[in-house]
C-alpha positions in Angstrom: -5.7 16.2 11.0 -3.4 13.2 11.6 -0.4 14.6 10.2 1.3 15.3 13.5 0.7 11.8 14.5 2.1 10.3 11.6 4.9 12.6 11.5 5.8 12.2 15.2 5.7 7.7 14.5 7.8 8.1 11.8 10.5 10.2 13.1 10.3 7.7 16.6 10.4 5.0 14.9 13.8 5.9 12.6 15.2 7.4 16.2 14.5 4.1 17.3 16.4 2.0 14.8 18.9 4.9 15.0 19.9 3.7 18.2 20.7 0.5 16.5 23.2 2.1 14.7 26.0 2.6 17.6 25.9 -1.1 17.9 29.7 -2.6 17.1 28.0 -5.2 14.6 28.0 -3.8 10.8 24.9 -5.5 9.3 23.1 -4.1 12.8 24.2 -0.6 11.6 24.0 -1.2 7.9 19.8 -2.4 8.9 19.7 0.5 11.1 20.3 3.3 8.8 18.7 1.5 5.9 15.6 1.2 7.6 15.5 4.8 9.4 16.5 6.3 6.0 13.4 4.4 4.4 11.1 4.9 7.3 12.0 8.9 7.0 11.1 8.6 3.2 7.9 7.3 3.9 6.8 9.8 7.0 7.7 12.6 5.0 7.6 11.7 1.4 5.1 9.5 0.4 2.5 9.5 3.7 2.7 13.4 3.5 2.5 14.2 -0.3 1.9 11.1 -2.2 -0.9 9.7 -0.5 -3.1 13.1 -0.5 -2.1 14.0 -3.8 -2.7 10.0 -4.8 -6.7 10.5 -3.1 -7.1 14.5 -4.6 -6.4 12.8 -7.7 -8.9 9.4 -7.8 -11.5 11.4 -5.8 -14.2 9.2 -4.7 -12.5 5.8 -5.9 -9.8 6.1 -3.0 -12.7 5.2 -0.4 -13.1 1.7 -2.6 -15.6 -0.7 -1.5 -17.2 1.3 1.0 -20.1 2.9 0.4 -18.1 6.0 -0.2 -16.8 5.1 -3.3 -20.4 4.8 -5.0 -21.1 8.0 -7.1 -23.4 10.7 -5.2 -27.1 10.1 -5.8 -28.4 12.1 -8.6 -31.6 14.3 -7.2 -34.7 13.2 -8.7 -36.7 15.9 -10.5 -40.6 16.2 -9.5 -42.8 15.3 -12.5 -44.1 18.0 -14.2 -48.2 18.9 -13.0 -50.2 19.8 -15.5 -52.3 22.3 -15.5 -55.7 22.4 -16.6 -57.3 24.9 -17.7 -60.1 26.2 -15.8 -63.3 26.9 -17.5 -65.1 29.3 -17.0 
């Protein structure tokens, strides 16, 4: 559901320090594309197939210490009536 807005960040935020890479200064440029390379990895890498794969795999454990992460209540069978005979 939040994909799009994750995606759309990520790819702001490396346009952003993209910008910084036109600068005359080399370590401004060298941070720049460092950065936007690394912040394009993680929008499209890791936050896109990691992290879902990463939660499909630990299952309820991923939502760790909330109340999420206890196991499902086991339903409770009803005792057993007994039946008595009737006499007759």
């Amino acid at each position: 559901v939040t994909g799009g807005v994750i995606t759309s960040a990520g790819v702001v935020l490396a346009a952003t320090f993209g910008a910084l890479s036109v600068l005359p200064l080399v370590p401004s440029v060298q941070t720049a594309v460092i950065i936007g390379v690394g912040v394009l990895l993680d929008t499209f890498l890791v936050r896109s197939l990691l992290v879902p794969a990463l939660a499909l795999h630990v299952g309820r454990r991923t939502w760790w210490p909330s109340a999420l992460a206890r196991p499902a209540p086991r339903p409770v069978a009803a005792p057993a009536v007994e039946r008595v005979p009737a006499v007759s």
